[in-house]
N, C-alpha and C positions, 0 to 999 in steps of 0.2 A: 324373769329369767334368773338364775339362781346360779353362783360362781361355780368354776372346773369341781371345786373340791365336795364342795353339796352336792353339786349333780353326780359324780361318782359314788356316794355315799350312798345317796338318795332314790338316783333315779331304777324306775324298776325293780327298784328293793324296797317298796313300804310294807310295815308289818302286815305278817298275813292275818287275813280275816278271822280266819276262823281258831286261831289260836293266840293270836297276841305277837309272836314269833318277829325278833327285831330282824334274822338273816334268815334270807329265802329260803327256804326248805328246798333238801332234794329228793324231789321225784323220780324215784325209779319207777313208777307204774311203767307197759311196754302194753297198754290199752287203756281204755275209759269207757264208761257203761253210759249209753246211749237209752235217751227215755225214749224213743222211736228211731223210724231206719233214717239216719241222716240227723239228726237231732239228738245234740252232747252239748256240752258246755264250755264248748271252742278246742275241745283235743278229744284224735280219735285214737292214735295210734302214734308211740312216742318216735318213730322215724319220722311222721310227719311234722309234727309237734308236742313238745313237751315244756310244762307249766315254767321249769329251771331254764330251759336253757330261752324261754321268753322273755326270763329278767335279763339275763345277758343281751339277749339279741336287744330290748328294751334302751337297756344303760348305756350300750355303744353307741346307736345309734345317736341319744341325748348326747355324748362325750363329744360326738364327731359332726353334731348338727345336720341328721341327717334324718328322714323321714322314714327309712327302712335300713331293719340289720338284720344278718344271716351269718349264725355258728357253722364251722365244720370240723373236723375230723383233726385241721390241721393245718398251718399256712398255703400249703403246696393245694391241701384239695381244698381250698378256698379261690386259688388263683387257676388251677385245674376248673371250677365252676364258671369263671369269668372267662377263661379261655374258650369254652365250649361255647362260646358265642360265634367264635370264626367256624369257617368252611373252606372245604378242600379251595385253594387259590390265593385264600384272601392273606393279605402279609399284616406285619406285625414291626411299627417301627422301635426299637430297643434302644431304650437306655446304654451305651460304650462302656457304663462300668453298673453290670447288674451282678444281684446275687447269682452265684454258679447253680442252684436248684431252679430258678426264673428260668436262665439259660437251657436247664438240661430237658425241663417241663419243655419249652416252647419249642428247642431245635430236635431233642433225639425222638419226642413221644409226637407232637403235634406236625412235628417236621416228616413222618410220616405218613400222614391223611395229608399233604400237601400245602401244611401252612409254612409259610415261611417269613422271616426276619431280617429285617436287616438293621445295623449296626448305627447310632448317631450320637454323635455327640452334644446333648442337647443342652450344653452351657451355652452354643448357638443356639435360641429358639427358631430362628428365621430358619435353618436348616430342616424344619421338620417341612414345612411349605414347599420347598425345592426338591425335598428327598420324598413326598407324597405321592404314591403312584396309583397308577386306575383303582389296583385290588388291594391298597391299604387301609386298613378298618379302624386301627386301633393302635392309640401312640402308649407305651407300657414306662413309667416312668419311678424311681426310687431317690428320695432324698428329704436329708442325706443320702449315700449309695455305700453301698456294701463291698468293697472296705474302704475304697480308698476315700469315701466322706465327702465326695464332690457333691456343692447344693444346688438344683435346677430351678429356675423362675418356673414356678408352677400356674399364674396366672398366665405368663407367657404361650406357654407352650398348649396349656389349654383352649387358649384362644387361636392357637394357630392351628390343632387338630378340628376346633367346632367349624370355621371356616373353608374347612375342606371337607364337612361333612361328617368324619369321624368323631371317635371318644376318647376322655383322655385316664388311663386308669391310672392311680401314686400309690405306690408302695410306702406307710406310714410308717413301716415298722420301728425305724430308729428314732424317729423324732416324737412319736405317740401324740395322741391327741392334746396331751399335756402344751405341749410347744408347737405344735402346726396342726392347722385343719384345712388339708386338701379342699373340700368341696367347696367353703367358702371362696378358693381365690380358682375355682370354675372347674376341677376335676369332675367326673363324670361317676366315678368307683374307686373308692377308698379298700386298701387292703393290709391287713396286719397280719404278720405270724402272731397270733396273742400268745407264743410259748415264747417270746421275750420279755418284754417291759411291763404290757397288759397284767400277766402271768407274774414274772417279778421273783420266784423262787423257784425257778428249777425244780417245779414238781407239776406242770401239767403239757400238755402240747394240744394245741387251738388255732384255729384261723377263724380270722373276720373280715365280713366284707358287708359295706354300708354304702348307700348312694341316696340321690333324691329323686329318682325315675323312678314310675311306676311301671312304665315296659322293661327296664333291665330287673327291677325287682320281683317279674314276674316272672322271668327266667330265668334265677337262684335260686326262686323258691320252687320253683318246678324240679330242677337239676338236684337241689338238697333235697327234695325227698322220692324222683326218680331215680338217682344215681346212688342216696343214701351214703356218701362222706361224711356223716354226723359226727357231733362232740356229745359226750358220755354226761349226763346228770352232774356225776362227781365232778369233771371236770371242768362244767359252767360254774359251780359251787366255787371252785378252786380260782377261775378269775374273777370269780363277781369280788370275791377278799381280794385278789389284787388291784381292783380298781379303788380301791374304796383308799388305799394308801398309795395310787399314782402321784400325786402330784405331790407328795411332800418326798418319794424316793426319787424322782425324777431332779428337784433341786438340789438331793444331795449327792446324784450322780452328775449332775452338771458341774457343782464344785468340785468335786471330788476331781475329774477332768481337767478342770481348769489349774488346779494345780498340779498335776502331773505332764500336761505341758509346757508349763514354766520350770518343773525340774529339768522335763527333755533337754529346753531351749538351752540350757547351760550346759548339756554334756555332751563332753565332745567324740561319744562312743555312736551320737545320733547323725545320721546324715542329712535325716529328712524330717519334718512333722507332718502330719493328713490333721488336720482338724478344722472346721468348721470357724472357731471362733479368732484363727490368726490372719488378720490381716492381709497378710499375703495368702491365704488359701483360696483354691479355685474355689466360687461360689461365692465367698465371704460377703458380700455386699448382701447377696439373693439372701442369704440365709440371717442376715442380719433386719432383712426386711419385713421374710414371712416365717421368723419363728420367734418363740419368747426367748428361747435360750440355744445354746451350740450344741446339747446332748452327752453323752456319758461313754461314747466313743470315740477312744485315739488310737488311729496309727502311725507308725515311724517305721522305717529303713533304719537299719545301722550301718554305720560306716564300713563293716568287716563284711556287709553283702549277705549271703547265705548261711555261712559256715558260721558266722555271729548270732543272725538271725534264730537257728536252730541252737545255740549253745544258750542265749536270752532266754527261749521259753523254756529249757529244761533245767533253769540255774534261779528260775523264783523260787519263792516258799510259798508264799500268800498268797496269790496270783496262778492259779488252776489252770494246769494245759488242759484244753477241753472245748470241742467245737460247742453251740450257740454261745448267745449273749444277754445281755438285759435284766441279768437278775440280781443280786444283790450282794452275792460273793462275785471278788474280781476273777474274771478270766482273759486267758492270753492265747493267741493260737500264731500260727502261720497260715493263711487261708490258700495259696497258693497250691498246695499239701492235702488240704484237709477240706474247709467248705467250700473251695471254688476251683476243685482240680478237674471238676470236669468240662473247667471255662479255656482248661490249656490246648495250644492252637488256633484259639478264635480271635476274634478282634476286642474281646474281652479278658482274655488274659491276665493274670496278676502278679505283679512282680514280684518272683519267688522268696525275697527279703523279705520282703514287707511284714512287718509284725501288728497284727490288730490288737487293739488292748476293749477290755468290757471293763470300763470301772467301775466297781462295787461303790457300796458306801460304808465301808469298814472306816474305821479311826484313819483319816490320811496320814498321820504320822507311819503310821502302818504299813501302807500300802507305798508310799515314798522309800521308805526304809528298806521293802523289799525291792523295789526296781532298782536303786540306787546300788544294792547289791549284786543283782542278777547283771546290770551292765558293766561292771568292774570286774 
């Protein structure tokens, strides 16, 4: 078995055969010539399958130690495929601090055919046992979590879902395969936006979803080319290159993080820190157990509340107001506003201060220089 960094390089990307070719070629073909009826050489039709997006589907899988992966369209219609596993009735126990898009998939669209959700806090794992009811199928879990960075015992809570019968799905997105691998400590379905970290430049939008079942893999792949939320040739091309330099941008967005923390800690414009790696953060133990490192996301509250909150993102230079995350230039947002307004009223809500930060891996002098500005 061959380290993070080879197996991203590596895997599902060997030169191709028939030309020499070090990076996988993309396939647009949108058929393949069949020597008889039913008989081709494993692709008929590129909804169903196509040769590119097999290397991705390939590579993730190896990334994430899993025995089966499945490209889509897009984080949402990745977790949209894993959804359509439930039925009118059945509930959905939620993560208390999920992405606002998790939220609006599950309550406005699914909340309609009759599924429904309910709200837990699952830094208590025990709580998922107690909050378990007849029609709950499936515990939906992210962590870190989007924004406020709380880390969840993921062996925990997986154990406590298989015990009642159910599955347990983790949202990878922020911690990438790089630094945590749900399936190893018992998740059920691994799920990334790959237009964050995976992706890494703000030029593609992907979803992935890996697991080690063969009955759940059997109804992705059904769902991926019934339903057809596919990811485009170019844009398998487009992550297989960012896989191939995950783990060397991922430690320089974790340093990168870790010193813009310890600028916060000194200033007295901060009220709050969210990050994974302090000590005092909720989680801190969890995430110090089951990741390699704390991640490339900070948020803080500023002491001036709102009215600070929005004068901070519009007072950087460096630091790009601009909803996602994960890629290589720094971004700042208010999620409150912008990625999780549709979470306002629920038991998910976010506190409208709150400033997320994405930090890049620009020169930190750089990037110090601008916050150190924008909070003054």
């Amino acid at each position: 078995m061959t380290g993070f960094n080879t197996t991203a390089i590596h895997a599902g990307q060997e030169p191709d055969e028939q030309t020499g070719a070090v990076t996988v070629p993309v396939h647009l073909a949108t058929t393949y010539a069949q020597q008889g009826v039913n008989q081709h050489k494993g692709f008929e039709y590129s909804r169903t399958g196509n040769p590119t997006r097999a290397a991705l589907e390939t590579s993730i899988a190896a990334l994430e130690g899993a025995t089966h992966g499945f490209a889509f369209g897009s984080g949402m219609a990745a977790e949209d495929a894993i959804m359509r596993m439930l039925q009118p009735g059945d509930n959905v126990l939620l993560g208390n601090d999920a992405y606002g898009g998790t939220f609006r998939l599950l309550d406005k669209i699914y909340g309609k055919i009759g599924v429904t959700w309910t709200a837990v806090d699952l830094t208590k794992p025990e709580l998922v046992a107690s909050m378990w009811a007849d029609n709950t199928k499936m515990v939906w879990l992210e962590t870190p979590t989007n924004p406020n960075l709380t880390c969840f015992d993921i062996e925990a809570i997986a154990a406590a879902a298989h015990e009642q019968g159910g599955l347990c799905v983790a949202d990878n997105t922020f911690a990438t395969p790089y630094l945590q691998q749900p399936l190893s400590l018992g998740a059920d379905i691994v799920i990334h936006s790959a237009t964050k970290y995976l992706g890494g430049h703000s030029d593609v939008v992907g979803g992935l979803a890996v697991t080690n079942s063969d009955e759940i893999a059997e109804h992705l792949a059904f769902i991926q080319n019934g339903v057809g939320a596919i990811i485009s040739p170019f844009d398998c091309y487009f992550l297989l290159r960012g896989f191939k330099t995950l783990g060397v941008r991922m430690d320089r967005h974790c340093d990168n993080a870790q010193a813009v923390v310890e600028m916060l800690s000194t200033n007295s414009a901060i009220s709050e820190i969210l990050y994974p790696g302090l000590p005092g953060h909720l989680g801190h133990d969890t995430a110090t157990k089951q990741m390699r490192n704390y991640g490339g996301m900070v948020s803080f509250i500023p002491s001036g509340g709102v009215e600070a909150a929005h004068k901070i993102v519009t007072s950087t230079k460096l630091f790009t107001l601009a909803e996602s995350l994960g890629a290589v230039e720094s971004l700042i947002e208010v999620p409150a506003g912008m990625t999780h307004g549709s979470t306002a009223g629920s038991p998910l809500e976010v506190n409208p201060a709150l400033v997320r930060l994405s930090v890049g891996i620009e020169n930190i002098e750089d990037i110090l220089e601008d916050l150190t500005q924008a909070l003054s």
